[in-house]
VOPAGU-2260 file (C-alpha; in pm, 1 decimal, decimal comma):
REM VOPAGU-2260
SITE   aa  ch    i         X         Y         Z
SITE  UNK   A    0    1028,2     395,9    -634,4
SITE  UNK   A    1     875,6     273,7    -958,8
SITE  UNK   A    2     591,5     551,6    -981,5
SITE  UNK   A    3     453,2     841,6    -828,3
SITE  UNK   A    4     190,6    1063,0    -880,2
SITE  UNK   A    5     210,1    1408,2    -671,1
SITE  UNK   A    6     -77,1    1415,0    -383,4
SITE  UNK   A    7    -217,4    1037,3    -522,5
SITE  UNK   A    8      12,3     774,8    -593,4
SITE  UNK   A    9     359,6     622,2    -495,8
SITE  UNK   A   10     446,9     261,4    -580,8
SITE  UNK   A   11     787,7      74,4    -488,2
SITE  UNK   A   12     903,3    -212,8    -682,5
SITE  UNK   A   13    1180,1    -455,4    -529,4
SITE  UNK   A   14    1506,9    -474,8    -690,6
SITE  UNK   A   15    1518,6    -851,9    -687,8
SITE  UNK   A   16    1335,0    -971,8    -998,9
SITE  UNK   A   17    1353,0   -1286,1   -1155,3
SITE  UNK   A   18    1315,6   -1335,2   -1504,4
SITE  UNK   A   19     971,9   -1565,6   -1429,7
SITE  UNK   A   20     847,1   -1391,7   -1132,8
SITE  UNK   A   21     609,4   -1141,0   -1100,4
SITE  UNK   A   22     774,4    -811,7   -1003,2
SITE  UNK   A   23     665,3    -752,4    -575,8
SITE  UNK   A   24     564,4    -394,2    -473,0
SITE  UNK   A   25     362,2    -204,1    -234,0
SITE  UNK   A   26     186,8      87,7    -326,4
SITE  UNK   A   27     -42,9     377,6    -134,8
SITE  UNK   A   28    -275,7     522,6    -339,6
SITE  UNK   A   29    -490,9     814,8    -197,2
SITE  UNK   A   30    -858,2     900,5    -269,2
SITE  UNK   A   31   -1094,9    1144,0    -239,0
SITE  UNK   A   32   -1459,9    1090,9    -295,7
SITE  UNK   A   33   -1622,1    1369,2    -518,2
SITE  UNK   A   34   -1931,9    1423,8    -363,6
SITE  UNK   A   35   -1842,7    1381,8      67,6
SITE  UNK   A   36   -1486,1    1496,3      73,0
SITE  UNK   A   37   -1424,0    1149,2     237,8
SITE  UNK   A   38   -1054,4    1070,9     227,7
SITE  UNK   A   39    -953,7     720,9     179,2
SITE  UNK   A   40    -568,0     548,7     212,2
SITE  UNK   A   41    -588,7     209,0     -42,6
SITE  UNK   A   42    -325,3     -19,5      27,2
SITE  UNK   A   43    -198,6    -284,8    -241,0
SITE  UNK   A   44      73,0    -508,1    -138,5
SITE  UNK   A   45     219,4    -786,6    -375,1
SITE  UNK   A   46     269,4   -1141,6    -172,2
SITE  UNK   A   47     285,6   -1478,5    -224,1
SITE  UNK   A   48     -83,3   -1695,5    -131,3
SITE  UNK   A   49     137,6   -1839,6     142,4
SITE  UNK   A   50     259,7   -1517,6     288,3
SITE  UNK   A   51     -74,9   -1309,8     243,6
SITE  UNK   A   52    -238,4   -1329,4     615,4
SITE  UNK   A   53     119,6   -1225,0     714,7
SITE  UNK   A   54      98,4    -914,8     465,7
SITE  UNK   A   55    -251,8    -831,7     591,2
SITE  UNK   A   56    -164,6    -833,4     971,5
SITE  UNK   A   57     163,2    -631,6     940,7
SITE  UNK   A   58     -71,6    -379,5     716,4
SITE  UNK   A   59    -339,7    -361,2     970,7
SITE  UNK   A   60     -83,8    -289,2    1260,8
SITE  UNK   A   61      47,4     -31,8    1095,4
SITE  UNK   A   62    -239,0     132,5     974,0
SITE  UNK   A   63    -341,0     117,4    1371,3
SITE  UNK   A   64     -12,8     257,7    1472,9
SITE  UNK   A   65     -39,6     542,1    1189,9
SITE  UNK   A   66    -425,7     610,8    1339,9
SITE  UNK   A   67    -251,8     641,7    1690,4
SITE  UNK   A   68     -16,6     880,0    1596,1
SITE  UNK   A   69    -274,9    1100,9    1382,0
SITE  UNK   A   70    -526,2    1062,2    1687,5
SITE  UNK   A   71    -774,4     885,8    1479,2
């Protein structure tokens, strides 16, 4: 875990940096909108351009399976 910030914000960073590659994490980042109360869960994901529509699928079933399980 490379950062956290208590009820908004936890990023992990892989281990396996190379001295010219950028560093891959993920990273959840909740937020609340001022005015409606409106809760949002913003996903950021590092990939490579080759391995993005992978990144996005296994994101979106999980976010399905997590909406499942909350009854959403």
């Amino acid at each position: 875990m490379s950062a956290v910030k208590e009820n908004k914000l936890v990023r992990f960073e892989w281990n396996d940096k190379t001295p010219n590659k950028e560093s891959g994490y993920f990273e959840f980042r909740i937020i609340v909108h001022d005015i409606t109360g409106d809760l949002a869960l913003l996903i950021t994901d590092f990939a490579e351009a080759d391995e993005k529509e992978d990144a996005i699928y296994l994101w979106d079933s999980q976010i399905n399976d997590l909406k499942r399980v909350l009854g959403s």
